[in-house]
C-alpha positions as CSV (number, residue, x, y, z in Angstrom):
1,X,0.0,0.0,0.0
2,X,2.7,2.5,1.0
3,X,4.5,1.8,-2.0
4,X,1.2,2.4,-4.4
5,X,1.4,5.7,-2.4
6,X,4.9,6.6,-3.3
7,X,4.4,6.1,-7.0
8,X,1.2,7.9,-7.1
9,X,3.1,10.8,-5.8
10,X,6.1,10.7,-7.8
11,X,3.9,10.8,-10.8
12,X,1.9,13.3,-9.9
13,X,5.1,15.5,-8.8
14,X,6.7,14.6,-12.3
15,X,3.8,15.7,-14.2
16,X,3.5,19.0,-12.2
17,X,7.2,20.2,-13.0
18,X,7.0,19.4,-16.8
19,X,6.0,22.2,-19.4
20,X,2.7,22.5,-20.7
21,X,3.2,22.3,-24.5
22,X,0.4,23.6,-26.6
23,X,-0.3,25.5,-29.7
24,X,0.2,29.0,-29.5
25,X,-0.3,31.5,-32.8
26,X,2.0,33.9,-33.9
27,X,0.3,36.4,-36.1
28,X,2.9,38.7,-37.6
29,X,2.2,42.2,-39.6
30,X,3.9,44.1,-41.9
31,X,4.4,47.7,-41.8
32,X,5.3,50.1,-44.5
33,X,6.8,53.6,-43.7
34,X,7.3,55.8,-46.3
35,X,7.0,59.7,-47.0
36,X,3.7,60.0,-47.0
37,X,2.6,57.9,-44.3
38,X,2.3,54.5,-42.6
39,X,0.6,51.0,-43.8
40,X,-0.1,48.0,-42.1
41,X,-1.3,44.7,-43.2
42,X,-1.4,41.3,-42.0
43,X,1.6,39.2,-43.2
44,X,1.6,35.4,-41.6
45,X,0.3,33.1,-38.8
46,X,2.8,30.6,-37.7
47,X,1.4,28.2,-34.9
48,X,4.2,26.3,-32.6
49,X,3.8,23.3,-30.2
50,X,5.6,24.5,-27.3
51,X,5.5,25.9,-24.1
52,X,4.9,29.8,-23.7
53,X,8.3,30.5,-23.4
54,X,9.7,29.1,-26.6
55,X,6.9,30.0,-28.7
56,X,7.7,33.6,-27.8
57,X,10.9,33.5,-28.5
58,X,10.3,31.4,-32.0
59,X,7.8,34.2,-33.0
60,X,10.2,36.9,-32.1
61,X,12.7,35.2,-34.5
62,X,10.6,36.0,-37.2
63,X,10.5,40.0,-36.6
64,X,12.8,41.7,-39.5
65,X,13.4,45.1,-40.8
66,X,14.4,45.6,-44.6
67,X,12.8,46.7,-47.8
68,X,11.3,45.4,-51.5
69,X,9.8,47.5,-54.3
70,X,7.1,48.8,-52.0
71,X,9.8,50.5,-49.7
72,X,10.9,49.9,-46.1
73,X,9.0,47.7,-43.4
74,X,9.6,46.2,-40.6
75,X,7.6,42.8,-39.7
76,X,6.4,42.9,-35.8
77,X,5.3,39.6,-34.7
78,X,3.5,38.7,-31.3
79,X,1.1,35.3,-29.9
80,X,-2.4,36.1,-30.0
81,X,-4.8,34.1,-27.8
């Protein structure tokens, strides 16, 4: 009995210390600055199977500031809910 006991509670504290993975979304925008003003439109949606931690950082990874034919932008990406 004691030792049904024992292993109940070592599972139960080994599944309270692990992360919680899940999907998270990361929806990122683009965002055009030029002379005569600012424009924003939606560019991706990545969605990771992680914890909350590493799907932040993932998402950040794909923030980025350059420019094409339609001038500079910068890409700003967060997890939405």
């Amino acid at each position: 009995m004691k030792k049904t006991i024992l292993m109940a509670g070592a599972f139960l504290f080994a599944m309270s210390i692990t992360s919680c993975k899940k999907n998270y979304t990361c929806k990122c925008s683009k965002t055009y600055t030029s002379g005569t003003g600012v424009s924003t439109k939606d560019n991706a949606v990545y969605t990771y199977k992680e914890n909350r931690a590493t799907a932040d950082n993932r998402c950040a990874e794909n923030e980025t500031t350059a420019s094409d034919l339609g001038g500079n932008y910068t890409i700003n990406c967060d997890i939405v809910d």
